[in-house]
Structure formats: C-alpha cells, structure tokens
C-alpha positions in Angstrom: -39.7 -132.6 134.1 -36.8 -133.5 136.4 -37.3 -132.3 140.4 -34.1 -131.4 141.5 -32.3 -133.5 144.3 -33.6 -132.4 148.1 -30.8 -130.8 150.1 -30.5 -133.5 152.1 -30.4 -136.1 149.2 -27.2 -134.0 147.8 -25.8 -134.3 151.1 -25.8 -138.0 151.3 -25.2 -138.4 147.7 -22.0 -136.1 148.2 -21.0 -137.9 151.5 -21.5 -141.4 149.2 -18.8 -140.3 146.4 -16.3 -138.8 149.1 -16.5 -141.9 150.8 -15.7 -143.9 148.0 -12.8 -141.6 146.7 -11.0 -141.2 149.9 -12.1 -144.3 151.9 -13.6 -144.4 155.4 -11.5 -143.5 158.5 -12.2 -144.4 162.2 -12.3 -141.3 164.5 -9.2 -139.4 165.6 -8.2 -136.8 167.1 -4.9 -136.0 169.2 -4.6 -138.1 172.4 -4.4 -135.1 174.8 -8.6 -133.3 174.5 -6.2 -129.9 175.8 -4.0 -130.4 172.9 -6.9 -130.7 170.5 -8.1 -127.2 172.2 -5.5 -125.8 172.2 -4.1 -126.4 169.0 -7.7 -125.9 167.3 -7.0 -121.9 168.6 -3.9 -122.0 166.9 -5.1 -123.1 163.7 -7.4 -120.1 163.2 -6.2 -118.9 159.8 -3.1 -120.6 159.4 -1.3 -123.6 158.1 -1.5 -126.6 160.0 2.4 -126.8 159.8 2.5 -123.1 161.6 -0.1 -124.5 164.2 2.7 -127.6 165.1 5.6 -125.3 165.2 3.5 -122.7 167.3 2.1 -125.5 169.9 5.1 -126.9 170.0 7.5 -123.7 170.8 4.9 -122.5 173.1 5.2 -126.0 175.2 9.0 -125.8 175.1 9.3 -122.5 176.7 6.4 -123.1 178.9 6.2 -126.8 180.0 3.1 -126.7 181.9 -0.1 -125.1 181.6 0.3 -122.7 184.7 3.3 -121.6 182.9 1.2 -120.7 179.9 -1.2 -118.8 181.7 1.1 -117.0 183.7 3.5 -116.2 181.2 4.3 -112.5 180.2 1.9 -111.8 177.7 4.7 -110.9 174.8 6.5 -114.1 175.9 3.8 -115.8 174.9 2.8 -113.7 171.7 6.7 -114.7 170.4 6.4 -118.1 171.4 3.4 -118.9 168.8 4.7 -116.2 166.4 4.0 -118.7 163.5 0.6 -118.9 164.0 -1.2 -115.8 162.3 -2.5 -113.3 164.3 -0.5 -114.4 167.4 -1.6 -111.2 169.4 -5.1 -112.2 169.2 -4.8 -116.0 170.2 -2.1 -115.1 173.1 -4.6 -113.5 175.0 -7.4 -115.7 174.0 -5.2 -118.9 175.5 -4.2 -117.3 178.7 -8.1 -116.3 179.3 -9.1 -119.8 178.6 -6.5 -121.2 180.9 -7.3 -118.8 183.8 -11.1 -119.3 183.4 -10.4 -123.2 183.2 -8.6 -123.3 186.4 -10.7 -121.1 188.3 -13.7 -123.3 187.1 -12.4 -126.6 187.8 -8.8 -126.2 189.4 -6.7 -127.9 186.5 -6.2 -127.6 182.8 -7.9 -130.6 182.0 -11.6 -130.9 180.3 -11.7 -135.2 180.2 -15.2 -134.6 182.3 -16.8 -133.6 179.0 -16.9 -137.0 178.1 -19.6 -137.6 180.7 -21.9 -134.5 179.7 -24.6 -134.9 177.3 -23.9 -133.2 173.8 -25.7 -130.2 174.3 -24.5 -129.4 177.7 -21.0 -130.1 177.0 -21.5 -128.0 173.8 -22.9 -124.9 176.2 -19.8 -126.0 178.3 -17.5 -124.7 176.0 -18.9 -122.0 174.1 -19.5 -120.4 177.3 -15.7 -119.9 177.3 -13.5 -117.2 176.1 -12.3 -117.6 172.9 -14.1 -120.5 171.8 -16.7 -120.5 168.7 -18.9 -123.4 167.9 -16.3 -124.7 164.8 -13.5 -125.3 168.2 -16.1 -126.8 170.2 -17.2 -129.0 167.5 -13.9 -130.1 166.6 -12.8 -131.1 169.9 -16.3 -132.9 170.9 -16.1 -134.7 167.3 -12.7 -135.6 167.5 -11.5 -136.3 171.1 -15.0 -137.3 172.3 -16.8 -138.6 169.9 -20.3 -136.4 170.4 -22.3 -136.4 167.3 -21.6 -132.4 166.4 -20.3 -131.5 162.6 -17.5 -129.1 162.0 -17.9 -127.0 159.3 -14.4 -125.1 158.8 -13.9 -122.9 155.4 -13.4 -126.0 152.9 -16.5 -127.9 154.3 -18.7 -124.7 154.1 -17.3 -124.0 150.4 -17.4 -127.1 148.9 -20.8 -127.9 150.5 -22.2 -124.2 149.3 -21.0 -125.2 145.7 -22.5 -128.6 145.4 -25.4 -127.2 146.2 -26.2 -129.0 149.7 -26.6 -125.8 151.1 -27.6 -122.3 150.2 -25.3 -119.7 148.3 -26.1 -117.3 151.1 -26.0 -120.0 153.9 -23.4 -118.8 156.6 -20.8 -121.4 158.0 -22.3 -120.7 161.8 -25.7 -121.8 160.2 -24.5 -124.8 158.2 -23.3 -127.0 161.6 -27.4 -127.4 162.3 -28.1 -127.5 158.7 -26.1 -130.2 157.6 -26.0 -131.7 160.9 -29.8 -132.4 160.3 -29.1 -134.4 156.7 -26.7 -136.6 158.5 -27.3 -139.7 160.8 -26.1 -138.5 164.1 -23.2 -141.2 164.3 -19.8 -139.8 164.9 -17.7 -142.0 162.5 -20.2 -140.5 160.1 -19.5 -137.1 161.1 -16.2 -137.4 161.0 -15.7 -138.9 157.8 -18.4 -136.3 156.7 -15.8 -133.7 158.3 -12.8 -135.5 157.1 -13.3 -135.4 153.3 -15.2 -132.3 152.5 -12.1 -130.7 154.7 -9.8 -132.8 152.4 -11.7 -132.0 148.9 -11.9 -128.2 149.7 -7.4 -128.4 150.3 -6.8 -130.9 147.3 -9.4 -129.9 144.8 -12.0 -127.6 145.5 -10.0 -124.6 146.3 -10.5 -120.8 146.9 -9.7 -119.5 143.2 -8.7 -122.4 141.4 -11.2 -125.3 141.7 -10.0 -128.7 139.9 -13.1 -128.9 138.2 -11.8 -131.5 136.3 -10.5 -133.9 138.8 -13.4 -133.6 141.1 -15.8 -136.5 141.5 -18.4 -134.2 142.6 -18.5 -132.3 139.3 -21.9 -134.0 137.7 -23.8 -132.9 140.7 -22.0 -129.6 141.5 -24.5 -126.6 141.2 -21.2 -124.2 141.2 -19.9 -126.3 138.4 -23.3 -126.4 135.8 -23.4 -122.4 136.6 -20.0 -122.1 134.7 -18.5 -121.0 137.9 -20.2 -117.5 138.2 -22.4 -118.4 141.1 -21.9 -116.0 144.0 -21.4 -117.9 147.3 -20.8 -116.4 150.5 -18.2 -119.0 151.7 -15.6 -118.0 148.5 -13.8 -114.3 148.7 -13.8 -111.9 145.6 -11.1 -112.4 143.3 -8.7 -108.8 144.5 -8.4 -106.8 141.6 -5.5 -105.8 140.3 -4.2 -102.0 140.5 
C-alpha cells in the first residue's frame, strides 16, 4: 500500500517543481520599506496596476507623508480612487501615519531592521490597519526576516496541492507552511514568489490550467476531478 506524501514533504516537493519552472530569484522588494507599506494597503483586493496608479496619484497631490496624513479625508479617498475600496484604506493610511509619527516622530520604519523577527512582527501588527499578510510582506521583502506571506493565490494553490488542509484558513497557513520550510528568506521568498505567480498564470479562481500546470501529478484538487471543496476558492455565483 502506498502512504501518502507528509504535508511537509508536498511542500518541498511543490517548492522543488516551482523552482525549476520559474527559476530562483534573489530577494526584492521596493527600495523605500514605507513604499512597500504603503503600497501593500493599496493592494488589498485590487490589481497591482490600480495599486501604482493609486500610490502614485496619492504622492503627487500629497508630496510628503505629513501631507498624507493631514489631508482632507475625501482628498485623500479621490486621490487612491483606483484602488478598490478607497474609503476603507484612506482612513486606514492616515491612522497609520498619525500613529507612526506620534510613536517615533517620522514616517520612516528602517529601525525594524534591527528588531528580532518576532518583535518586529508584534511591531507592526500592533498598528492600525495592518494584518499579518502586510507585515509579512514588508519583513520578507524589504528586510529580509524569515516570515511567509500567504496572499489568496499562495493559500489556493497550496490548499489544492494538498500541502495544507481544505479547511485550513490563510491566517493559519503563514505558521503552517512557515514550519515545512527552512527559515531562509531567499527560500521564502521564492516560496512566496511562485505560488503567488502559479495561482495568477495557472491556478486561477474558476478556471485552473490543469493542463499546463507542473503540479498536476501531485495535486490532490486535480485527482478529485476538481469537486473538492476548499475554503481558499469562492462558489461559482449562480446564474438568475
């Protein structure tokens, strides 16, 4: 009888063949870390083209952060109009901002690369507005900390290979997959990098590639016939 693959030896075997098929990339992120947090509140829910137009209309009508902050709150709601659910991130940046520079009297966070990953982790989640997939990103990306981002295409594709649970919420899968993987942050990233890439490019929302995807003979959403129920992919709407 044949034991099925341990969760963590899907993982790496998934990581392995991702690696291959896309190559390995060196860690990057954009060169300003309030950028990166920025710009990772923008791109709640929206297309990465709507995040650039929204960051960069917001910093033409407001050239400095104090001019964010301060800026009439509608202002600022037009100003990132692109980005979906501008009413709700408006807010959520000029909180950030006002807590930032009553905390440390700038809008600048380059000290987090001399915290420890856990406290610079705590840092950041303690602020308004900013949920472990943002803090992740930003400690991956601009400081190299060994924390995983699991977005919507890294939790979906991961649920359907079968690394994690079908019931296995994205909050949940940072610590679980996080645990499978050495805690280097090139690996990370790369990890991060191509599971975000597969979910865009092949293993989409309603219309999985199936047949393009290199992942296929190990998929566990693939041998089902597709039918298995996985809390990371919405219900088809039904027609009226």
């Amino acid at each position: 009888m044949q034991v099925a693959p341990s969760s963590a030896t899907k993982t790496l075997e998934a990581h392995e063949r991702l690696n291959e098929y896309y190559g390995i990339q060196d860690v990057y992120g954009r060169a300003d870390p309030m950028h990166e947090l920025i710009g990772t509140i923008l791109s709640h829910r929206t297309t990465h083209a709507n995040e650039v137009t929204a960051y960069r209309t917001m910093r033409e009508r407001f050239p400095t952060w104090e001019q964010v902050r301060d800026a009439p709150l509608e202002e600022l709601i037009d100003a990132i109009k692109t980005a979906n659910y501008p009413e709700v991130k408006a807010p959520y940046i000029q909180n950030l901002l006002r807590h930032l520079f009553q905390e440390t009297g700038a809008a600048n966070i380059d000290f987090l690369a001399d915290m420890d990953t856990e406290e610079a982790m705590k840092w950041l989640t303690d602020l308004p507005g900013i949920g472990l997939k943002t803090a992740t990103l930003l400690l991956l990306f601009n400081f190299q900390k060994p924390v995983l981002p699991v977005d919507t295409h890294v939790h979906r594709v991961t649920q359907r290979v079968g690394a994690i649970g079908p019931k296995v919420s994205a909050e949940k899968a940072h610590t679980l997959l996080l645990s499978y993987l050495p805690k280097e942050a090139k690996v990370l990233f790369n990890f991060h990098k191509h599971f975000y890439w597969h979910g865009q490019r092949v293993c989409s929302w309603y219309s999985p590639q199936c047949g393009e995807c290199v992942l296929r003979s190990m998929c566990d959403f693939y041998q089902s016939g597709c039918t298995t129920i996985l809390s990371s992919t919405p219900s088809r709407k039904q027609s009226k």
